[in-house]
FIMARVEX-831910 format. One record per residue: residue number from 1; residue in three letters; z, y, x of N, C-alpha, C in turn. Coordinates in steps of 0.02 Angstrom, whole numbers, m for minus. Each point is the difference from the previous one (the first is absolute). Layout:
! FIMARVEX-831910
NUDO     i    aa      n.Z      n.Y      n.X     ca.Z     ca.Y     ca.X      c.Z      c.Y      c.X
NUDO   NUM   ALA        Z        Y        X        Z        Y        X        Z        Y        X
...
***
This chain:
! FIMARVEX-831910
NUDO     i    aa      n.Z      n.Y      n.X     ca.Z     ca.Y     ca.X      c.Z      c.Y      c.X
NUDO     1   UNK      773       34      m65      m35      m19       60       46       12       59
NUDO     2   UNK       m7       24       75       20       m3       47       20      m53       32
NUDO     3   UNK      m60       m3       47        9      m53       47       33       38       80
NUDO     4   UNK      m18      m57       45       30       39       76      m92      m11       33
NUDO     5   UNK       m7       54       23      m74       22       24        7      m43       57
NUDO     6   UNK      m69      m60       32      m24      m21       17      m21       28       61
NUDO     7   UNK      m14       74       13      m26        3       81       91       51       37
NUDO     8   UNK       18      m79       18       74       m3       43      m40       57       52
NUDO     9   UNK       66       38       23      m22       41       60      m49       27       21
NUDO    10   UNK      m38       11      m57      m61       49       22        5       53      m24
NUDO    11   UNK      m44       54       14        1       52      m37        2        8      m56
NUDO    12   UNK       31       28      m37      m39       35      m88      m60        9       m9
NUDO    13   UNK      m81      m51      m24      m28       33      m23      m18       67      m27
NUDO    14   UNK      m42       27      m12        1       86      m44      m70       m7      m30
NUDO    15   UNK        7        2      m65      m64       38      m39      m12       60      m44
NUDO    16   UNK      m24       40       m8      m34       63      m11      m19      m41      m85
NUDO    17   UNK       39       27      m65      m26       18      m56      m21       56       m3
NUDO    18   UNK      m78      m41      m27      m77       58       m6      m34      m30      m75
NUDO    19   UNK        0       33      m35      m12      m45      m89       22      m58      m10
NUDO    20   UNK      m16      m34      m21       21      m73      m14        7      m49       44
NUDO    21   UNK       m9        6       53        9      m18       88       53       21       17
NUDO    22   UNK       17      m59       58       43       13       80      m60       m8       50
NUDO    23   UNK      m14       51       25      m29        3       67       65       m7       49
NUDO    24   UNK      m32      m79       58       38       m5       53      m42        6       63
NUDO    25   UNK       11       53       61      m30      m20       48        1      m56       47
NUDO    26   UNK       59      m33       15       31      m47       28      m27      m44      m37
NUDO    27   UNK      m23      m30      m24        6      m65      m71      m16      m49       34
NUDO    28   UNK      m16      m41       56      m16      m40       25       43      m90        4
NUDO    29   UNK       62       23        2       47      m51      m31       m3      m19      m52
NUDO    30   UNK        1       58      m54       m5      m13      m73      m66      m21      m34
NUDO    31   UNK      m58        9       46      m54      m23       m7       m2      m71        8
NUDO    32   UNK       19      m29       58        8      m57       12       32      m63      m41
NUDO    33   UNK       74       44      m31       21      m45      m58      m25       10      m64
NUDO    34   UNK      m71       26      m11      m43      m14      m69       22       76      m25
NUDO    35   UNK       36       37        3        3       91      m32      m68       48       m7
NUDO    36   UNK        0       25      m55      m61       41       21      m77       m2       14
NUDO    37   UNK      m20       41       m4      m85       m4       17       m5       62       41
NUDO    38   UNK      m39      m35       62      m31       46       54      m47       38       m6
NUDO    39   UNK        3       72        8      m45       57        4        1       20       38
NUDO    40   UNK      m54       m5       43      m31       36       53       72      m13       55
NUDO    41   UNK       32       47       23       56       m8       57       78       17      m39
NUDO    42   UNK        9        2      m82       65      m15      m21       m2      m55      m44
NUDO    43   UNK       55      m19      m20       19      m48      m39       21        3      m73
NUDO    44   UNK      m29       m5      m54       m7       18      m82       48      m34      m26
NUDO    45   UNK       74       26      m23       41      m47      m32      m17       17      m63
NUDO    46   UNK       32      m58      m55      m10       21      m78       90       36      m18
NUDO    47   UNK      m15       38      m36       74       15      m32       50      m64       m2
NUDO    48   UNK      m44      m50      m22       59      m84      m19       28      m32       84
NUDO    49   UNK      m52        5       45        1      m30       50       41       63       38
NUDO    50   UNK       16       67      m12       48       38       28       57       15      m16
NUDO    51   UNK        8      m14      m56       68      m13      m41       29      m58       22
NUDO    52   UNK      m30      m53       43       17      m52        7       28        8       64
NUDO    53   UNK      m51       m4       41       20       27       38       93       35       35
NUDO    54   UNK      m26       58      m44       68       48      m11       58      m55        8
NUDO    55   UNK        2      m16      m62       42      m41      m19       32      m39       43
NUDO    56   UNK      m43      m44       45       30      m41       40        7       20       69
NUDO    57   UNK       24       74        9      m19       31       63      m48        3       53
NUDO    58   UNK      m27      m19      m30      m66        9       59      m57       40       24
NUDO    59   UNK       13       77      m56      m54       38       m1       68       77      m52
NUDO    60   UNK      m41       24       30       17       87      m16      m44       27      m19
NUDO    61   UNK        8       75      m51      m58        1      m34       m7       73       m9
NUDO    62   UNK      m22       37       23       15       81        3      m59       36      m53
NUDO    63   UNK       37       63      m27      m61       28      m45      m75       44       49
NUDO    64   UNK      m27       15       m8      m65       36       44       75       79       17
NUDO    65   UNK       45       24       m5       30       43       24       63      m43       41
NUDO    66   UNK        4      m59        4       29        0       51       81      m62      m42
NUDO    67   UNK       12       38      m50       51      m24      m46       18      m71       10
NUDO    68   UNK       62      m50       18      m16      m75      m16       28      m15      m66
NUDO    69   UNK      m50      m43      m22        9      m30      m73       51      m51      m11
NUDO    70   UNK       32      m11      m23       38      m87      m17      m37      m23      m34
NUDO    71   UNK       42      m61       m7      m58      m58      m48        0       37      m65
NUDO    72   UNK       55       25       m5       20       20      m91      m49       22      m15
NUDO    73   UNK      m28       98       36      m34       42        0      m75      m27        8
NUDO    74   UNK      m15      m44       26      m75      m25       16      m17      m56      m71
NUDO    75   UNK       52      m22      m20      m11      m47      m73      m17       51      m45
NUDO    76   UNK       48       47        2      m15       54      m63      m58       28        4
NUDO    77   UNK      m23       29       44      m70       25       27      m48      m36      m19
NUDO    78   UNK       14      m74       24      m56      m41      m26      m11      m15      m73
NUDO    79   UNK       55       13      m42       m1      m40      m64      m44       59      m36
NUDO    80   UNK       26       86       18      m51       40      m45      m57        1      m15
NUDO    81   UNK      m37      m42       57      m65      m19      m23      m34      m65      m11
NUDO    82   UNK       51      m69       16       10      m60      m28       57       m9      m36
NUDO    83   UNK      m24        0      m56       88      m50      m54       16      m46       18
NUDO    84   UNK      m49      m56       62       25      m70      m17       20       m3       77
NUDO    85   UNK       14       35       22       14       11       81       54      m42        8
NUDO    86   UNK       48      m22      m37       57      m21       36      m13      m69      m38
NUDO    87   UNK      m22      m12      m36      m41      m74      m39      m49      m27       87
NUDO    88   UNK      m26       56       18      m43       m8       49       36      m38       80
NUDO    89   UNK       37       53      m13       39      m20       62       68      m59       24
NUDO    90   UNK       17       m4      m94       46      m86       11      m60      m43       13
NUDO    91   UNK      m43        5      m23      m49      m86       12      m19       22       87
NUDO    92   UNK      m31       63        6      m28      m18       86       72      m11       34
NUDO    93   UNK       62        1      m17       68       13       50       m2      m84      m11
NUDO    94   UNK       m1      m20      m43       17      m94      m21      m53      m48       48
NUDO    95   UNK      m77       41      m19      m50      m44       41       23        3       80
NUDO    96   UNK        0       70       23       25       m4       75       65      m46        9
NUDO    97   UNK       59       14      m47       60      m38       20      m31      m89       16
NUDO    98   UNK      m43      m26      m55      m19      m59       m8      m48        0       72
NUDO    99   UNK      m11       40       71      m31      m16       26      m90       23       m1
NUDO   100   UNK       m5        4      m55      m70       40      m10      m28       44        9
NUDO   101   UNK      m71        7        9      m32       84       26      m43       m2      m56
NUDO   102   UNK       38       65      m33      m27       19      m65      m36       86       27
NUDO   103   UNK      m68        0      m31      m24       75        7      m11        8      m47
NUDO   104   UNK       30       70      m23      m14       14      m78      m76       43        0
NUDO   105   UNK      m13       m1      m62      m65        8      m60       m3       69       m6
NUDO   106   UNK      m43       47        4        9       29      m53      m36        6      m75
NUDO   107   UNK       35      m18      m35      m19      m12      m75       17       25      m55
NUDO   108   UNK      m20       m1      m57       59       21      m57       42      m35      m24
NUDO   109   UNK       m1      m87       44       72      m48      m12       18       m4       47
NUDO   110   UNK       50      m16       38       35      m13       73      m36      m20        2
NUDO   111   UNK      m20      m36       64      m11      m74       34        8       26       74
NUDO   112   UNK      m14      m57       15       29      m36       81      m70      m59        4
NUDO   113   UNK      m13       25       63      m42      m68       52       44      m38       43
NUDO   114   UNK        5      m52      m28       60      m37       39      m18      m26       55
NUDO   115   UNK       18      m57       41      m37      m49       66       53      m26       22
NUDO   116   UNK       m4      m94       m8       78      m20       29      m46      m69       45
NUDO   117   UNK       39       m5       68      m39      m28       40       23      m73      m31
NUDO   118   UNK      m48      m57       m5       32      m52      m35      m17      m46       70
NUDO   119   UNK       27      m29       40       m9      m58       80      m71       58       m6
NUDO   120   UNK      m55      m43       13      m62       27       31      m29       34      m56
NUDO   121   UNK        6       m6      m63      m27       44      m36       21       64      m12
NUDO   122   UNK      m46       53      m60       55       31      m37       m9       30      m56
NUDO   123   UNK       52       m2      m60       m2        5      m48        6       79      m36
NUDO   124   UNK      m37       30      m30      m28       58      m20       34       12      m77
NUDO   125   UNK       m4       44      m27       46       15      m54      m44       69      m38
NUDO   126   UNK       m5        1      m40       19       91      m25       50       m1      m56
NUDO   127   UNK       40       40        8       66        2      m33      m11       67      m37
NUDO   128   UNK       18        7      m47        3       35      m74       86        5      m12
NUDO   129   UNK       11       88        7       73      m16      m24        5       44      m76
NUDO   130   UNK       31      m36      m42        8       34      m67       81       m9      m12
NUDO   131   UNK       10       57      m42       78       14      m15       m9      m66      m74
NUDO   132   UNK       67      m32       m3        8      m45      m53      m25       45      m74
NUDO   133   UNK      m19      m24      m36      m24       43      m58      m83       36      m13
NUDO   134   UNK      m34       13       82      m55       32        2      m49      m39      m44
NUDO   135   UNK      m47        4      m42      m71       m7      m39      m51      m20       52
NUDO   136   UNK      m23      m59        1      m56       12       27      m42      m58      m31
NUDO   137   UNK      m64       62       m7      m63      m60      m48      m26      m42       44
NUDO   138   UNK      m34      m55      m25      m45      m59      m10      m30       22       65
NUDO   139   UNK      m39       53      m41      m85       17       68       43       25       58
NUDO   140   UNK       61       23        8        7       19       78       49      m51        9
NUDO   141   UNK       11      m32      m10       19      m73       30      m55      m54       35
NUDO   142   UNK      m53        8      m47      m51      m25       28      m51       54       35
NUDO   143   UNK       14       75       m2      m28       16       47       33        5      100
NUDO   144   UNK       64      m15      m14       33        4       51        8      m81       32
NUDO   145   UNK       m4      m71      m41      m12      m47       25      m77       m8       35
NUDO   146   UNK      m34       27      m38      m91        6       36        2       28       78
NUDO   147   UNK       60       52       m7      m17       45       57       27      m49       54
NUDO   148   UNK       72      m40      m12       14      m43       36      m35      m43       40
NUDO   149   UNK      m32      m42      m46      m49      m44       11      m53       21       25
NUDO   150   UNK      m20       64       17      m54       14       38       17       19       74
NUDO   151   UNK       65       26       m6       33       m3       71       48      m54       18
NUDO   152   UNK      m16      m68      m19       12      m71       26       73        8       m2
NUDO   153   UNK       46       49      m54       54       m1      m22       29      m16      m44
NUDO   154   UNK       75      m36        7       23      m13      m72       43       46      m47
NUDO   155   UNK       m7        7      m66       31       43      m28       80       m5      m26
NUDO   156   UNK       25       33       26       81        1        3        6       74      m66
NUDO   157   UNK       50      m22      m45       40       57      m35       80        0       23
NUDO   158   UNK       25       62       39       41       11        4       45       45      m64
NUDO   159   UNK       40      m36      m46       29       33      m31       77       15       m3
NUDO   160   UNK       18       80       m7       78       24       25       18        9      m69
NUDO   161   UNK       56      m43       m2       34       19      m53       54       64       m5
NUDO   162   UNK       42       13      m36       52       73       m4       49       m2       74
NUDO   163   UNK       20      m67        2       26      m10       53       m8       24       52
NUDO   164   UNK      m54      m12       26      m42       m6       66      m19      m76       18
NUDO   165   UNK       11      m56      m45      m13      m52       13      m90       m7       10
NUDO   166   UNK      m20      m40       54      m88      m15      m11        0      m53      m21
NUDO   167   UNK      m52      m20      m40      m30      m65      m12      m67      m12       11
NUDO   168   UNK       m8      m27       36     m102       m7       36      m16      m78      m45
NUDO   169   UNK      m72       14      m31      m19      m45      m17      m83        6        3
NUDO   170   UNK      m22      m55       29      m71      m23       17      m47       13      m76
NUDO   171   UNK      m61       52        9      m38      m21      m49      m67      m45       33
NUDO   172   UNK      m38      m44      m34      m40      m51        6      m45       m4      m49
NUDO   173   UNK      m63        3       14      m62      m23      m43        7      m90        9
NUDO   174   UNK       m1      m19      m62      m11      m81      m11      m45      m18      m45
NUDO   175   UNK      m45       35      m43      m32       m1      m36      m64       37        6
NUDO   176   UNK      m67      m18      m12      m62       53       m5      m25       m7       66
NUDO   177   UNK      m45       56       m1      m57        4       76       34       70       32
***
């Protein structure tokens, strides 16, 4: 990864790791470009969306004593209690690169709520990321296309191969009620 961070000449962001959160007080920029969920008067990053962050300079990330994290140290952190954290974080780093505002899930599979403005419309997604190789049955294929379809979304499988390569492919009901 490493990109060149996006807010030219402004300050360094700062967020406060507090469990599985970046608390930002400032978040108001980063709110604006789709980051996060608002609580009360701070700003809720996810581990994926602060690693990202990180990454592309645009945010700093301190422990509750004060400590600053690198990206390295905040991946590792995150992975002890997600395995698929960095499965997690090539697909949301690809959707943003592609322009997209992805908010992740929390689930026991990745996913991502996507939203891409299409002219006057806009087109909705839930994205599923699985490592090349992962199992997955019948009924939660069709329980995760149901869920789609009830939130007027289409179902995307994002799959990472060893590489880091993605491959996104559309699932679709064409058959039945």
């Amino acid at each position: 990864m490493t990109y060149q961070g996006t807010l030219a000449y402004a300050a360094m962001i700062k967020g406060v790791l507090k469990d599985s959160k970046v608390v930002v007080e400032d978040g108001e920029e980063l709110e604006e470009r789709g980051y996060g969920r608002r609580e009360e008067r701070v700003l809720m990053l996810s581990l994926v969306e602060a690693a990202y962050l990180i990454d592309r300079g645009d945010l700093e990330v301190v422990s509750e004593d004060g400590a600053t994290l690198s990206f390295e140290e905040l991946v590792r952190a995150a992975t002890v209690n997600d395995p698929s954290f960095w499965v997690r974080l090539l697909v949301y780093s690809d959707l943003r690169h592609r322009g997209l505002r992805a908010r992740p899930l929390e689930s026991a599979i990745p996913a991502f709520l996507v939203e891409k403005k299409v002219r006057e419309s806009e087109k909705r997604y839930l994205v599923l990321c699985l490592e090349e190789g992962t199992r997955v049955g019948f009924k939660d294929v069709e329980a995760y296309l149901r869920r789609a379809m009830e939130a007027r979304r289409e179902l995307i499988f994002a799959i990472v191969d060893k590489e880091g390569n993605i491959s996104y492919y559309r699932v679709e009901k064409v058959m039945g009620a």
